[in-house]
C-alpha beads as a LAMMPS data file, in Angstrom:
LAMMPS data file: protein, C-alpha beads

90 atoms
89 bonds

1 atom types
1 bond types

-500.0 500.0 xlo xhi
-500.0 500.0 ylo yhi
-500.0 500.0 zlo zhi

Masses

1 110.0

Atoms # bond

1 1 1 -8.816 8.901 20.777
2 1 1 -6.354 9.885 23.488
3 1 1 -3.815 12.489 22.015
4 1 1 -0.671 10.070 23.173
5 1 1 -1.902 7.000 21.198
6 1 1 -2.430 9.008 18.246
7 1 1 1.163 10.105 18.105
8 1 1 2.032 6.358 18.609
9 1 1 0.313 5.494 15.488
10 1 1 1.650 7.713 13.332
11 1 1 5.218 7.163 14.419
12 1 1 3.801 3.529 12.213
13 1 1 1.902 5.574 10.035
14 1 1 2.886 3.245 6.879
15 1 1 2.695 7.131 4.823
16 1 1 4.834 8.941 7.069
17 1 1 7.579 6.009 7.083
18 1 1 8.114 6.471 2.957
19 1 1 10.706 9.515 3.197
20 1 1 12.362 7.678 6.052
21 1 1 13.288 4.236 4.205
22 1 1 12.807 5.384 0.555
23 1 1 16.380 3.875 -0.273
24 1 1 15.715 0.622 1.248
25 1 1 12.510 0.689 -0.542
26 1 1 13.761 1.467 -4.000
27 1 1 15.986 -1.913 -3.290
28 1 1 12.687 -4.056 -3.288
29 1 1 11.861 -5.918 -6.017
30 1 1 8.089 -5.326 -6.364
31 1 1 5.577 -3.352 -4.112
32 1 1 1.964 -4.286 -4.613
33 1 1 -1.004 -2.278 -3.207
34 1 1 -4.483 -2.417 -4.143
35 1 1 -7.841 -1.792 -2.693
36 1 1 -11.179 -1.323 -3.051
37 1 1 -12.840 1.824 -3.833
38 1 1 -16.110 0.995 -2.179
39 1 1 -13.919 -0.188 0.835
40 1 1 -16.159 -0.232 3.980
41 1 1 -13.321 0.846 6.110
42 1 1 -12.165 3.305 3.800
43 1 1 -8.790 1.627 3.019
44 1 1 -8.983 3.598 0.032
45 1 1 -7.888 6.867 1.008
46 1 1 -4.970 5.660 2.785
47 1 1 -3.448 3.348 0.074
48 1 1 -3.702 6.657 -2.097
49 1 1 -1.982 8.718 -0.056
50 1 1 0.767 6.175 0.471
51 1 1 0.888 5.305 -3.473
52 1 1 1.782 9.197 -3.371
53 1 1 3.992 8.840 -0.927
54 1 1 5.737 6.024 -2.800
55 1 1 5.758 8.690 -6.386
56 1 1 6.909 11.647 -4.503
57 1 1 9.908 9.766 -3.197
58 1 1 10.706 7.939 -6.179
59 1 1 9.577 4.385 -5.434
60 1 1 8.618 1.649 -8.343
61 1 1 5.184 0.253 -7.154
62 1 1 1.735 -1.214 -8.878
63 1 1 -1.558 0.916 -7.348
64 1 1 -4.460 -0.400 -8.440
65 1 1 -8.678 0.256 -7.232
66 1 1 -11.341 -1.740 -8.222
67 1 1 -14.772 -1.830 -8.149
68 1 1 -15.876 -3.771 -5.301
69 1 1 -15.190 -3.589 -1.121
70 1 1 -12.908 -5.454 1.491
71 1 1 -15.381 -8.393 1.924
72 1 1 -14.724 -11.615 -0.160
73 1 1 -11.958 -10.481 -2.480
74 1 1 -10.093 -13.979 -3.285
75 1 1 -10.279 -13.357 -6.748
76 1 1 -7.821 -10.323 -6.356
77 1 1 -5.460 -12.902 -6.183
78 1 1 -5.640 -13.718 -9.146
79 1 1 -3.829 -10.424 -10.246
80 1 1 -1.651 -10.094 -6.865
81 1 1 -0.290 -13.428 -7.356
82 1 1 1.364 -12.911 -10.540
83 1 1 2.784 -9.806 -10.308
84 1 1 4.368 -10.730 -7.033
85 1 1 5.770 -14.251 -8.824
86 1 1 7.206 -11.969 -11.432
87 1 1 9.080 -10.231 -8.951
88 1 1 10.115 -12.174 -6.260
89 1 1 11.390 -15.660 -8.676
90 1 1 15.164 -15.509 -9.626

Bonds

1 1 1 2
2 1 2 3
3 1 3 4
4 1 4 5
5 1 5 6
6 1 6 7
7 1 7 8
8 1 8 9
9 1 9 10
10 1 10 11
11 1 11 12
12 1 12 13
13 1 13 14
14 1 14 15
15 1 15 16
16 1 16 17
17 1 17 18
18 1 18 19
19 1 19 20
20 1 20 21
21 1 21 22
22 1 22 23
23 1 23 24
24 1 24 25
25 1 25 26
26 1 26 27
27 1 27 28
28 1 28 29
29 1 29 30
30 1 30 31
31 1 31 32
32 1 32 33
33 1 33 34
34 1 34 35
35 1 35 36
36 1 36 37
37 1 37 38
38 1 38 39
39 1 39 40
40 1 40 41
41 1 41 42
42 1 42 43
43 1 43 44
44 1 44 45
45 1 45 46
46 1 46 47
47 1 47 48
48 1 48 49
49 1 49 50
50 1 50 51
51 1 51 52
52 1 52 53
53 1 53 54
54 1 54 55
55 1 55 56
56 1 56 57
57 1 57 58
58 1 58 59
59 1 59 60
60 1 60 61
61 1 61 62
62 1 62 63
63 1 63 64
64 1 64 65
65 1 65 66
66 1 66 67
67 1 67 68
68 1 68 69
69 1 69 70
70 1 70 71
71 1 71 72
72 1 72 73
73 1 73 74
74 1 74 75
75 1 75 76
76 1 76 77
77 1 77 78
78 1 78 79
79 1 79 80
80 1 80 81
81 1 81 82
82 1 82 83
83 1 83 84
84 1 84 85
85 1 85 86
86 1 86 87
87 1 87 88
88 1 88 89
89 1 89 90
């Protein structure tokens, strides 16, 4: 990977981004983030450090892994859904 594009993505790095809007994130009204801990891409490790990320800086959010990886996963919604109903209706 070319040095320049790196520093592109992490100027997006979802992680790095946390300190930066942490108050406009505390305003939300439900963060959601799972994965899968057998995640062929690895997803995994990311969402944790972001679900740090979201701790250290004081930000309400539902983390969850499961048992499974990122192919056919519909039936996450089934969890997802609800909590995101929950938050989101007035």
């Amino acid at each position: 990977m070319l040095p320049q594009r790196w520093r592109r993505w992490l100027q997006h790095d979802p992680v790095r981004l946390v300190d930066k809007y942490a108050a406009n994130l505390r305003r939300l009204k439900g963060i959601y983030i799972d994965c899968e801990w057998r995640d062929q891409y690895h997803i995994h490790y990311g969402c944790r450090q972001l679900s740090r990320a979201l701790e250290k800086a004081r930000v309400a959010h539902h983390y969850e892994e499961f048992d499974d990886t990122h192919s056919d996963i519909d039936y996450r919604m089934d969890v997802s859904l609800p909590f995101l109903y929950r938050a989101l209706r007035p």
